[in-house]
Backbone bond lengths (Angstrom), bond angles and torsions (degrees), N, CA, C in turn:
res aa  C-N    CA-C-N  psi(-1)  N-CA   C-N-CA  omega(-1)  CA-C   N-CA-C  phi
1 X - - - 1.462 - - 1.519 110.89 -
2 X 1.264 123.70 -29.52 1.389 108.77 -172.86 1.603 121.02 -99.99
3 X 1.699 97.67 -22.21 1.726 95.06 140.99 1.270 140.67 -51.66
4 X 1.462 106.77 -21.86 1.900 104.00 -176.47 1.622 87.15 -80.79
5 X 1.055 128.32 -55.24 1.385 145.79 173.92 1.119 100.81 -12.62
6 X 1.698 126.98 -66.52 1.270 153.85 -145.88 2.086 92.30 -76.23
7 X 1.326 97.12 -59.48 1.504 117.89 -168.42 1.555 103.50 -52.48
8 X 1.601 118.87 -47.06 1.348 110.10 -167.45 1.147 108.05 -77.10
9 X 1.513 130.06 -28.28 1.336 135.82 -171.88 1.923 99.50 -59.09
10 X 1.440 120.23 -30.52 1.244 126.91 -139.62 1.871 89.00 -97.99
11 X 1.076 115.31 -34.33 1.224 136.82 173.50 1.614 121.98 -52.24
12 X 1.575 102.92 -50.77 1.460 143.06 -155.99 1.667 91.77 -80.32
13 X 1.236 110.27 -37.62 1.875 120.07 -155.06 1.542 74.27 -100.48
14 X 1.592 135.46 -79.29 1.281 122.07 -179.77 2.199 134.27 -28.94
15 X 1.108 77.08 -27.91 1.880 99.67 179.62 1.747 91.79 -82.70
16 X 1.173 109.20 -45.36 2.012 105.64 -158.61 1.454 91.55 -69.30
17 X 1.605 119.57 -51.92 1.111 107.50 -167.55 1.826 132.93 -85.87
18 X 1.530 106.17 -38.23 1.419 94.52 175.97 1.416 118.33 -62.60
19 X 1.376 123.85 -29.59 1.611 99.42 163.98 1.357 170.78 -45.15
20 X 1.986 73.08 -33.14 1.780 98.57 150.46 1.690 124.37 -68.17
21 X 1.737 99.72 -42.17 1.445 85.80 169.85 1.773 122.26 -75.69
22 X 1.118 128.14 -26.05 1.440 127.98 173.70 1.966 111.40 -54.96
23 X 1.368 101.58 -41.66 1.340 125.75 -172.75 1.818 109.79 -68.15
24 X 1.865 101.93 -12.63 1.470 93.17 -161.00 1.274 93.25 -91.17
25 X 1.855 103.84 -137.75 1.877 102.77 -178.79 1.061 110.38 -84.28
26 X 1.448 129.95 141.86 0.885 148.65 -156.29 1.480 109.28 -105.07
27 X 1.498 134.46 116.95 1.256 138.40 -172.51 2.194 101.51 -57.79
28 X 1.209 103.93 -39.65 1.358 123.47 179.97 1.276 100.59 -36.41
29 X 1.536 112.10 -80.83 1.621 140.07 -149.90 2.058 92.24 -72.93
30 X 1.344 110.24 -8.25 1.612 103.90 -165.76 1.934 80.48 -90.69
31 X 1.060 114.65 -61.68 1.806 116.88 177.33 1.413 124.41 -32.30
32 X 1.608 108.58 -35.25 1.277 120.81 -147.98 1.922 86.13 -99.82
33 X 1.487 115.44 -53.27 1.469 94.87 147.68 1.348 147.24 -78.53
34 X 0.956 128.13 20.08 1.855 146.05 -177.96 2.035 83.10 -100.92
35 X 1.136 119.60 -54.50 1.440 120.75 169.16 1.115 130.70 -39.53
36 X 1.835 105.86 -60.20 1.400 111.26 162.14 2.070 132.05 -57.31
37 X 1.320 96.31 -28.93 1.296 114.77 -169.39 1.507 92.54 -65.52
38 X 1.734 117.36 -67.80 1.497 94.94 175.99 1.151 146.87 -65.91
39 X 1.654 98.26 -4.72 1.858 91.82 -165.81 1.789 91.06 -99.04
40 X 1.211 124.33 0.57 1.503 119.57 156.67 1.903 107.04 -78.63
41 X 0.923 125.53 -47.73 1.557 139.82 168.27 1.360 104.72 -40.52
42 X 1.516 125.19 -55.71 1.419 130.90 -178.89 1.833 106.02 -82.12
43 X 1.489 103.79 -23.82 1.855 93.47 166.28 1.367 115.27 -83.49
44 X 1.374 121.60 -32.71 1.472 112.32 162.71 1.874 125.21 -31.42
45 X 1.263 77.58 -71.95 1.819 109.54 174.50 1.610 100.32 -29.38
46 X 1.176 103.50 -54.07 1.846 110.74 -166.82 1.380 104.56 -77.45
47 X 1.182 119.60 -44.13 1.683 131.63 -178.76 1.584 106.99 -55.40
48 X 1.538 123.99 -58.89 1.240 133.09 164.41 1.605 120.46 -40.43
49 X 1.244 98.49 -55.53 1.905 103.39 -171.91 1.419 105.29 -86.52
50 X 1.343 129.43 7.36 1.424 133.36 -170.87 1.456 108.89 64.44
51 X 1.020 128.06 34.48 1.439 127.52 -168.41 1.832 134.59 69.08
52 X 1.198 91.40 6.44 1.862 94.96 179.88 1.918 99.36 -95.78
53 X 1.303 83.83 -173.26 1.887 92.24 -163.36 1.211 100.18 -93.67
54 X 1.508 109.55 -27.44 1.906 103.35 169.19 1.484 95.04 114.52
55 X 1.583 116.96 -168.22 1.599 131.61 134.05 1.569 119.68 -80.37
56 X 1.359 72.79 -164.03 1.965 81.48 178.68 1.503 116.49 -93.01
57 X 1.779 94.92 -21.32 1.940 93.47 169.55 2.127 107.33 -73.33
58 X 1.525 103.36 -22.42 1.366 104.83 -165.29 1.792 91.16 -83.77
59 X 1.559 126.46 -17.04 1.540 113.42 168.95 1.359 102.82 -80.42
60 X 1.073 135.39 -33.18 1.496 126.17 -175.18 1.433 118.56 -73.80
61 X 1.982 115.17 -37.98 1.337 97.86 153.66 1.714 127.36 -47.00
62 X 1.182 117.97 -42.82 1.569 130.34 -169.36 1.615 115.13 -58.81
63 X 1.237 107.80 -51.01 1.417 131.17 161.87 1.974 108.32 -40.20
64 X 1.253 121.79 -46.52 1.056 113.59 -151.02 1.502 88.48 -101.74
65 X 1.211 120.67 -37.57 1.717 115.99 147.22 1.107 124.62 -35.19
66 X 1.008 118.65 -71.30 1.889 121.92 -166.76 1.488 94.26 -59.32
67 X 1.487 121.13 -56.29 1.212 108.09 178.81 1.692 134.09 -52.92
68 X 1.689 110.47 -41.51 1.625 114.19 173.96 1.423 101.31 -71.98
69 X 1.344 141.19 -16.73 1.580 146.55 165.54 1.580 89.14 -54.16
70 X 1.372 124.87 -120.02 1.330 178.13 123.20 1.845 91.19 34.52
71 X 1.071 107.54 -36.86 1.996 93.32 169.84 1.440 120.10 -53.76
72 X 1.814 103.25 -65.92 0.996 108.65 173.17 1.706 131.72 -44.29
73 X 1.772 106.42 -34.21 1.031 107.71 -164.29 1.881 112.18 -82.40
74 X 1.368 99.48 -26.10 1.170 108.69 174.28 1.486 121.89 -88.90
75 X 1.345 116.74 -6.55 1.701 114.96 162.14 1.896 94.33 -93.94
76 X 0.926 126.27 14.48 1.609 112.94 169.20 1.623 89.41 -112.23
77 X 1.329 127.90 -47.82 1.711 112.02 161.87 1.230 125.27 -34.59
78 X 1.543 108.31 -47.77 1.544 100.83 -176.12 1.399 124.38 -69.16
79 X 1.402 103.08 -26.99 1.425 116.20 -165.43 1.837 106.71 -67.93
80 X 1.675 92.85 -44.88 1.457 105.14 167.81 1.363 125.93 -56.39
81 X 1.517 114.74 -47.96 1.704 106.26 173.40 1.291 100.99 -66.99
82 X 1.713 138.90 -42.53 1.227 97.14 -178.26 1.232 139.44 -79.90
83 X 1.464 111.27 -17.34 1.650 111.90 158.50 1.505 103.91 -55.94
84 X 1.396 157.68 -36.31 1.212 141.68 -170.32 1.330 109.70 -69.03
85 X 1.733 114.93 -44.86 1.375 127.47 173.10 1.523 112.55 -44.17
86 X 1.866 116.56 -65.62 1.278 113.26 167.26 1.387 128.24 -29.94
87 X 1.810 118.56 -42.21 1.116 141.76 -146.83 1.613 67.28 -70.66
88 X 1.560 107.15 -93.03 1.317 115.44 -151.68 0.909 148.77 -69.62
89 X 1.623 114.04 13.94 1.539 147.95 140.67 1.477 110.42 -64.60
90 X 1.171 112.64 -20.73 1.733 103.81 169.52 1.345 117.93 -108.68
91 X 1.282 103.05 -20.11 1.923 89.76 149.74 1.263 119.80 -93.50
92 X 1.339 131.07 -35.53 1.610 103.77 164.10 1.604 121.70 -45.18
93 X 1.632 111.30 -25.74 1.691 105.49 -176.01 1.184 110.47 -81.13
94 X 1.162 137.21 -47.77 1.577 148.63 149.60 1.551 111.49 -24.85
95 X 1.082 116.73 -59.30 1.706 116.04 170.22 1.784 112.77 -55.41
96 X 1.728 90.24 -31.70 1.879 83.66 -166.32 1.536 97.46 -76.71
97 X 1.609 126.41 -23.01 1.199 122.25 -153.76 1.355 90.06 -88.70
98 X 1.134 139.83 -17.57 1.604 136.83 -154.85 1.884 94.56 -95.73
99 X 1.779 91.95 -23.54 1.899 83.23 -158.44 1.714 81.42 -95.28
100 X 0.955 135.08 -19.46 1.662 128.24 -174.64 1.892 89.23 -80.99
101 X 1.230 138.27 -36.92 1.234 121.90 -175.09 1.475 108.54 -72.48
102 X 1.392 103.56 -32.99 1.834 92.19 175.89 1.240 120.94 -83.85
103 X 1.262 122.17 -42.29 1.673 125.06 144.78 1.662 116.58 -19.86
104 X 1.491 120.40 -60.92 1.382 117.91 168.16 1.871 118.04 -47.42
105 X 1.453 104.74 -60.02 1.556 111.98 157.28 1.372 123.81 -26.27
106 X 1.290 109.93 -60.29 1.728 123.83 -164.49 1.484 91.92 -70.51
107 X 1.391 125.71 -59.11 1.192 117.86 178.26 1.853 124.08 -53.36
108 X 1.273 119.96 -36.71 1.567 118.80 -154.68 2.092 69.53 -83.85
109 X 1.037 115.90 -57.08 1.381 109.70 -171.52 1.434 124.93 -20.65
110 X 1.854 97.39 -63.20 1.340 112.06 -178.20 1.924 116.17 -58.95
111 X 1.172 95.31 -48.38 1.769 114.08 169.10 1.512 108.37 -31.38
112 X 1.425 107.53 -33.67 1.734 120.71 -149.70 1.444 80.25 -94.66
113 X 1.435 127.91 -72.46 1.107 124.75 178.33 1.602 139.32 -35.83
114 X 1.585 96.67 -44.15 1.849 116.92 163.75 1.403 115.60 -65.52
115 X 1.443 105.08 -20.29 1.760 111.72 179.88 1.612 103.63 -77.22
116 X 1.660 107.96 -46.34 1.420 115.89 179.39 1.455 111.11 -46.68
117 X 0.907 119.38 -79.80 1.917 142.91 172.06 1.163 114.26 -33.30
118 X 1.597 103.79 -45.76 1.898 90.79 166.15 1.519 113.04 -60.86
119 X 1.572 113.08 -66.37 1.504 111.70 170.62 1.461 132.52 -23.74
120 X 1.633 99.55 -54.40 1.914 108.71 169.11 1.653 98.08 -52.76
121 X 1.249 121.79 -46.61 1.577 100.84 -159.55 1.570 107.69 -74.29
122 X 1.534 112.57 -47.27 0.917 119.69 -176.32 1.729 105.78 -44.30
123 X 1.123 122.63 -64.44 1.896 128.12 175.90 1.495 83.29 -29.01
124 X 1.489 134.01 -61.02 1.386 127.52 -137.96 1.433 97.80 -52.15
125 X 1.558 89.72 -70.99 1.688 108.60 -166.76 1.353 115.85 -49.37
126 X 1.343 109.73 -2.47 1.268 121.44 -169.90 1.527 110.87 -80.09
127 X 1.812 96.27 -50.71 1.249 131.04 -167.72 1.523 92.34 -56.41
128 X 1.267 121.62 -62.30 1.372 152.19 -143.09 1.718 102.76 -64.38
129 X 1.553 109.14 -47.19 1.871 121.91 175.96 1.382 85.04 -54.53
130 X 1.392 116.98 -69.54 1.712 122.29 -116.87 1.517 73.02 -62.03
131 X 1.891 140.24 -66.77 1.302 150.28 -158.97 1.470 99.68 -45.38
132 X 1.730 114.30 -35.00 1.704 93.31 -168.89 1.633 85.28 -91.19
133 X 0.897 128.58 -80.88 1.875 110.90 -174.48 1.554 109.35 -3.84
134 X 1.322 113.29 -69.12 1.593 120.43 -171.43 1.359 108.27 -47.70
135 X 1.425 121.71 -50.97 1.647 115.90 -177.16 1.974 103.41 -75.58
136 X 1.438 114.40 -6.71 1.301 107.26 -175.64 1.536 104.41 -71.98
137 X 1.854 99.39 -43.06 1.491 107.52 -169.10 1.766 103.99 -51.74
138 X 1.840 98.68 -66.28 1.470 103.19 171.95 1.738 130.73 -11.88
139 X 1.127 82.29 -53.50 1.564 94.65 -176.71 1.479 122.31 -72.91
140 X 1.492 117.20 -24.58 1.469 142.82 -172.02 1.680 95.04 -88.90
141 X 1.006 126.17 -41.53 1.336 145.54 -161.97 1.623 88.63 -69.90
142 X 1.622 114.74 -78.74 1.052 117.51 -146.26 1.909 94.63 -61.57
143 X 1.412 112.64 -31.84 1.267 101.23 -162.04 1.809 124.22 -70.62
144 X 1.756 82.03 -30.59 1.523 102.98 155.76 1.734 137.63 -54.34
145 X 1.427 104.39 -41.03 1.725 107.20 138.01 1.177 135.71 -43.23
146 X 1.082 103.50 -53.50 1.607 117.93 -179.24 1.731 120.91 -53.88
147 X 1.125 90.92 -35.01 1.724 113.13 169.30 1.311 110.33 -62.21
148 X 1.514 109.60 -67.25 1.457 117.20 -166.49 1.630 111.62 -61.91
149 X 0.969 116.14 -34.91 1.512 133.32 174.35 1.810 105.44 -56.17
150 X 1.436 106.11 -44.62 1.606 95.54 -178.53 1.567 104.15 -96.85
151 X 1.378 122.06 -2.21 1.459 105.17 145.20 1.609 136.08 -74.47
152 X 1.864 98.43 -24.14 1.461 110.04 175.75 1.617 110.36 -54.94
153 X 1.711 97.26 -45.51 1.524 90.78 -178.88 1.484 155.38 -111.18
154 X 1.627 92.09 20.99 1.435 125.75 164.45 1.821 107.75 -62.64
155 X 1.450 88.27 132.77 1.829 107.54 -179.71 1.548 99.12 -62.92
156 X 1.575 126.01 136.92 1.432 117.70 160.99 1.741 115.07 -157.23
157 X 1.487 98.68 23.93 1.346 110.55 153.18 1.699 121.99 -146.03
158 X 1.185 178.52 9.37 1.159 152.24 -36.73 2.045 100.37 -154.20
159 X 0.935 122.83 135.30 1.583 119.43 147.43 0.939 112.60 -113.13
160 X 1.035 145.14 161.04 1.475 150.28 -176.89 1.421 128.83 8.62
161 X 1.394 137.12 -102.96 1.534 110.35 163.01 1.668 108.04 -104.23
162 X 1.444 125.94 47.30 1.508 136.78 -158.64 1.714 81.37 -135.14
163 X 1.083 82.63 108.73 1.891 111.49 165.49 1.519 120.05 -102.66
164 X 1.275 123.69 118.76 1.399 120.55 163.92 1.223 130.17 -109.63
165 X 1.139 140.48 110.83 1.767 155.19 -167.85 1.328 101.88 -89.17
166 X 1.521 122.42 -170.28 1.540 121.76 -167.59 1.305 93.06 -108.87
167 X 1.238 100.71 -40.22 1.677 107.96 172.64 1.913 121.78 -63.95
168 X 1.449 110.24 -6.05 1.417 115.30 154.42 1.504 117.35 -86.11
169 X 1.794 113.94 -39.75 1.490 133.61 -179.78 1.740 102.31 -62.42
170 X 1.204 124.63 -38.07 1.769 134.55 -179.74 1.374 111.88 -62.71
171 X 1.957 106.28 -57.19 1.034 109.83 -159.61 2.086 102.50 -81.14
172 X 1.603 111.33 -2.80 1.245 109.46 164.89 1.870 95.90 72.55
173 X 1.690 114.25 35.93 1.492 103.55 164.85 1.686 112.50 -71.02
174 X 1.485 86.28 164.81 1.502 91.56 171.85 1.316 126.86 -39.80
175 X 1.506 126.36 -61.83 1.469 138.10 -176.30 1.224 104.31 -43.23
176 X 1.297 106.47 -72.08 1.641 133.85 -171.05 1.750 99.83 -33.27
177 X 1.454 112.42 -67.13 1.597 130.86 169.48 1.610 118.97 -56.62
178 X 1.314 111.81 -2.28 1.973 109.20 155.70 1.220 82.94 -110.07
179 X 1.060 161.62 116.51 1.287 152.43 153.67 2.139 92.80 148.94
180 X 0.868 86.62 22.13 2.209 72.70 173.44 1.393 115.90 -124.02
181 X 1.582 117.38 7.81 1.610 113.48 154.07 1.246 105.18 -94.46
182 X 1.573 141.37 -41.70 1.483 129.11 151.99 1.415 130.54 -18.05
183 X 1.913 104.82 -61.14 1.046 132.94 162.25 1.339 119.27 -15.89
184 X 1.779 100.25 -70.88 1.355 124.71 -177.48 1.923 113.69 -52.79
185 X 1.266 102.34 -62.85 1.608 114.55 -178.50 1.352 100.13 -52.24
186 X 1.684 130.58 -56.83 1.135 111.20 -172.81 1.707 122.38 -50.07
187 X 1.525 103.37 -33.87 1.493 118.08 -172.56 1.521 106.28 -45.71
188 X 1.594 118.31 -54.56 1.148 128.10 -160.04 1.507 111.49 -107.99
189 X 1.478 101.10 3.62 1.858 98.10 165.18 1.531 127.63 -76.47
190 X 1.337 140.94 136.81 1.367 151.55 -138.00 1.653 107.33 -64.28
191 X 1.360 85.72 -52.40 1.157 111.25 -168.89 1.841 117.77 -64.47
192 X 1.305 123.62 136.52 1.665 106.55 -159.66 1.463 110.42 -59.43
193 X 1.117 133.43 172.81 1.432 137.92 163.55 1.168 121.39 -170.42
194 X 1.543 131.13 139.45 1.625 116.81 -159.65 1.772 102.78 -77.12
195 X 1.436 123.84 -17.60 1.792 98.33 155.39 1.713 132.23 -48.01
196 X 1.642 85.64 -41.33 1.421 92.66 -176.84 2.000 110.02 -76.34
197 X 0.910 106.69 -50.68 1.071 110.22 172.88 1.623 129.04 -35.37
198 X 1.347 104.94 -80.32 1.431 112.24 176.47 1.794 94.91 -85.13
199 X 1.050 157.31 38.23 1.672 137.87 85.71 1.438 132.07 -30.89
200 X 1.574 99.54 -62.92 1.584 112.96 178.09 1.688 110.92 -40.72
201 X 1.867 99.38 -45.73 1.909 115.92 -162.84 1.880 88.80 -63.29
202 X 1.383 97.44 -70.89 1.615 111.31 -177.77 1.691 115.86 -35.26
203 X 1.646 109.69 -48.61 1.470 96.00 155.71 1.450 137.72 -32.12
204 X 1.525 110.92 -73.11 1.145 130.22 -148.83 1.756 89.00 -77.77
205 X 1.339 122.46 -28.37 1.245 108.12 -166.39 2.114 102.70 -98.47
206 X 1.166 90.33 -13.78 1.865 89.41 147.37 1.813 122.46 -58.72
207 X 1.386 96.58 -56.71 1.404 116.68 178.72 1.636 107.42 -30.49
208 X 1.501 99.61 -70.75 1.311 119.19 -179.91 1.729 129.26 -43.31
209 X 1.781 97.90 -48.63 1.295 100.05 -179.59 1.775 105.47 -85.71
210 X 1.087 116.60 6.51 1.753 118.15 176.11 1.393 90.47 -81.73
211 X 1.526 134.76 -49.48 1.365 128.35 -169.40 1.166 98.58 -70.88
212 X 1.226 134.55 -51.33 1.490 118.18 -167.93 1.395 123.31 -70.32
213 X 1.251 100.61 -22.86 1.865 93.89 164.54 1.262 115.53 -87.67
214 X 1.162 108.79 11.35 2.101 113.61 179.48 1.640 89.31 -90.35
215 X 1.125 116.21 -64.30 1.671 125.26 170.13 1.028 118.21 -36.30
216 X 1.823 121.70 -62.32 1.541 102.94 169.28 1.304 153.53 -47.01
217 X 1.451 101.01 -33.17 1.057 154.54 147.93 1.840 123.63 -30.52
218 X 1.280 107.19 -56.10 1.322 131.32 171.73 1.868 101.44 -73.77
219 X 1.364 115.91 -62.12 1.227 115.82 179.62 1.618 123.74 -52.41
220 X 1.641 95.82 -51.16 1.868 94.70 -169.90 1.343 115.91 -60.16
221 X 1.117 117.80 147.60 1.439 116.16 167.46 1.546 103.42 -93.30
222 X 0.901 158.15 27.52 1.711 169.73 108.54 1.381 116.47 -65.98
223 X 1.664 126.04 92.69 1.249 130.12 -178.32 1.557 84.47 -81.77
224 X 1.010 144.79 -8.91 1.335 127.01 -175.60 1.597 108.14 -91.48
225 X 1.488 126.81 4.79 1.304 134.40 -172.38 1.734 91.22 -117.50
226 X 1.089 97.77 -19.74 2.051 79.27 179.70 1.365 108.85 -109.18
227 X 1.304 119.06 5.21 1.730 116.28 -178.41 1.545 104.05 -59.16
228 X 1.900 100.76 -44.37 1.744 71.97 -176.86 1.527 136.35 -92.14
229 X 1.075 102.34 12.17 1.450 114.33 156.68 1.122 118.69 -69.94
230 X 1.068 103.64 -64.13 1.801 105.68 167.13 1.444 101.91 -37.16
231 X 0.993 125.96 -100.53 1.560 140.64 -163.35 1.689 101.53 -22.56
232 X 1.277 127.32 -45.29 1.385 140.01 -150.00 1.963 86.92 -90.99
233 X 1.127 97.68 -54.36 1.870 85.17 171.76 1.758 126.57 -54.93
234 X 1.593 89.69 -40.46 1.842 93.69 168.39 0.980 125.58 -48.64
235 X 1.908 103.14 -41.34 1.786 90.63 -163.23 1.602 86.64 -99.74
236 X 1.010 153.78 -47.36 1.649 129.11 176.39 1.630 106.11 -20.48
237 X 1.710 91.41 -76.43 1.716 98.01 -148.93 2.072 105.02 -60.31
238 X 1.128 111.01 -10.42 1.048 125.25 -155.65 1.965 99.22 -78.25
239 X 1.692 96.44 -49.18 1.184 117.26 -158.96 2.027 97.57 -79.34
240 X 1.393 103.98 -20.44 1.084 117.24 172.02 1.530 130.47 -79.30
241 X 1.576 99.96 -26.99 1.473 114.71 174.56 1.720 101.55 -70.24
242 X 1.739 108.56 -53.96 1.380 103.40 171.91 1.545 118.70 -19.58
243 X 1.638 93.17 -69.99 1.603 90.29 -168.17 1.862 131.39 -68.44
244 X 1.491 78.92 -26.81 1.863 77.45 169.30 1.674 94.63 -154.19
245 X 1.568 99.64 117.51 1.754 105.34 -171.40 1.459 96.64 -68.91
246 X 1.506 106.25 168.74 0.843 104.82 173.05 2.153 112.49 -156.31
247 X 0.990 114.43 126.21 1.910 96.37 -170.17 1.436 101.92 -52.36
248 X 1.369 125.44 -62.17 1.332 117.09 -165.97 2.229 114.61 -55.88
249 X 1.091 96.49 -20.49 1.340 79.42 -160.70 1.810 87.07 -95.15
250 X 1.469 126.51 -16.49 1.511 115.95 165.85 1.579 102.70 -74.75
251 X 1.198 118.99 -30.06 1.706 69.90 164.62 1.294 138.94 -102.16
252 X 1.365 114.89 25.90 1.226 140.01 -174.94 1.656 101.32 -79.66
253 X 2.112 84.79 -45.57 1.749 85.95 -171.03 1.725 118.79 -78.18
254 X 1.724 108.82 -0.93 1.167 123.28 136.91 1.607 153.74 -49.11
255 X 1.228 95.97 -47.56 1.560 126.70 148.67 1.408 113.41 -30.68
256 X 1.107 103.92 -77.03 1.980 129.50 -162.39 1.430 99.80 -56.44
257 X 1.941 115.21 -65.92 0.893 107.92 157.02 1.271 147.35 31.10
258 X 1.665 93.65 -125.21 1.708 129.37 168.36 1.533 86.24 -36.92
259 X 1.330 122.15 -75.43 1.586 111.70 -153.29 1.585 108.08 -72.95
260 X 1.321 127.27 -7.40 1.714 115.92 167.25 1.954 87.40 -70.57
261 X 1.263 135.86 -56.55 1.152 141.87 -161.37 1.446 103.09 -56.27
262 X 1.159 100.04 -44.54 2.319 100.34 176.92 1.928 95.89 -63.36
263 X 1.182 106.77 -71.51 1.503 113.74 -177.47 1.335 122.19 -36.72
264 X 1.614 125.48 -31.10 1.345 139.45 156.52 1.446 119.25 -52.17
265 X 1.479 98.44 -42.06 1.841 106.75 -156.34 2.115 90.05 -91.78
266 X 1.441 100.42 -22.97 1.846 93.12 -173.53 1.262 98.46 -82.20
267 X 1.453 138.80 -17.43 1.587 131.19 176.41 1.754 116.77 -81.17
């Protein structure tokens, strides 16, 4: 749009000005009387001598006529084409300077515009990472649940037909809770045991999904799309610290925190 803009203006200055020069003196109309001037000069001549060619003293009078005629008239011709010449060397320069200033315009314009468009794309591509990262996390996330869930519900204490999971030991059921100083010793006895075992797994893969919702978190521009991740890491890793503290994972549960508390205060 602001090139056509640019174009009519260029048009508008072209229209104002060649008309004046077409409109001025005309090299044509200067010939067409330089024409007339002699063939009245050469009817004189004929009118005077009655129409014969004369002698050679009556061509030499004629000669010195046409010439004291026709000097004058043709150093006031010349003088005129070149004032017309001047003329129209300064409106062709005036036109060129008007079309090189809008030319400069059209250009800084377009520049302005190519500056815009890079920027829009650039935001795009911008837009475009952060969304594939975000669905990368998504996807890492969900698979990372998926884990913790089949550690929640793997058997790793049992008496008789009374099964206890981590996900009974988390949720702090009854059974699980006569059975959680046992619990405990088995956790930290040398020797392998599937408490200790799938604790240790269930740890580390707490660990993991606390960072990745710190990351998601960091990336989205919607704190209202990562709260529940957040929230869902608190109360796991949280319910997990209960059962066996731990420094690294309190300050993890520090971490989450502060940033549910930023994510609160940006909504």
């Amino acid at each position: 749009m602001t090139t056509n803009h640019s174009k009519q203006e260029q048009d508008a200055i072209q229209q104002q000005i060649r008309p004046d020069v077409n409109n001025d003196f005309s090299f044509k109309w200067l010939i067409i009387l330089l024409a007339l001037l002699g063939a009245c000069i050469l009817a004189l001549y004929f009118m005077n001598f009655s129409g014969s060619w004369g002698n050679q003293a009556d061509f030499g009078a004629f000669g010195d006529y046409v010439g004291g005629v026709l000097n004058p008239v043709l150093g006031f011709a010349t003088v005129g084409l070149l004032v017309w010449s001047l003329k129209m060397q300064r409106d062709e320069l005036s036109l060129s300077r008007q079309e090189l200033a809008l030319t400069r315009q059209e250009l800084a314009e377009t520049k302005e515009e190519t500056s815009l468009s890079r920027l829009a794309m650039e935001a795009q591509v911008a837009h475009l990472k952060q969304e594939a990262k975000l669905n990368e996390l998504r996807g890492v996330l969900s698979v990372q649940l998926g884990i913790i869930n089949d550690h929640l519900a793997a058997p790793v204490f049992s008496r008789g037909e009374k099964v206890i999971t981590y996900r009974a030991i988390l949720n702090n059921e009854d059974y699980a809770k006569s059975h959680l100083t046992q619990l405990g010793t088995l956790f930290h006895r040398q020797a392998s045991n599937p408490v200790q075992n799938v604790g240790r797994a269930l740890e580390i893969q707490l660990i993991q999904l606390a960072y990745l919702c710190l990351e998601y978190s960091k990336e989205s521009n919607s704190q209202l799309y990562a709260l529940p991740y957040l929230v869902n890491a608190v109360s796991l890793l949280g319910r997990y610290h209960h059962f066996q503290p731990n420094e690294n994972i309190k300050g993890l549960l520090e971490s989450l925190h502060a940033r549910i508390a930023e994510g609160k205060t940006a909504l």
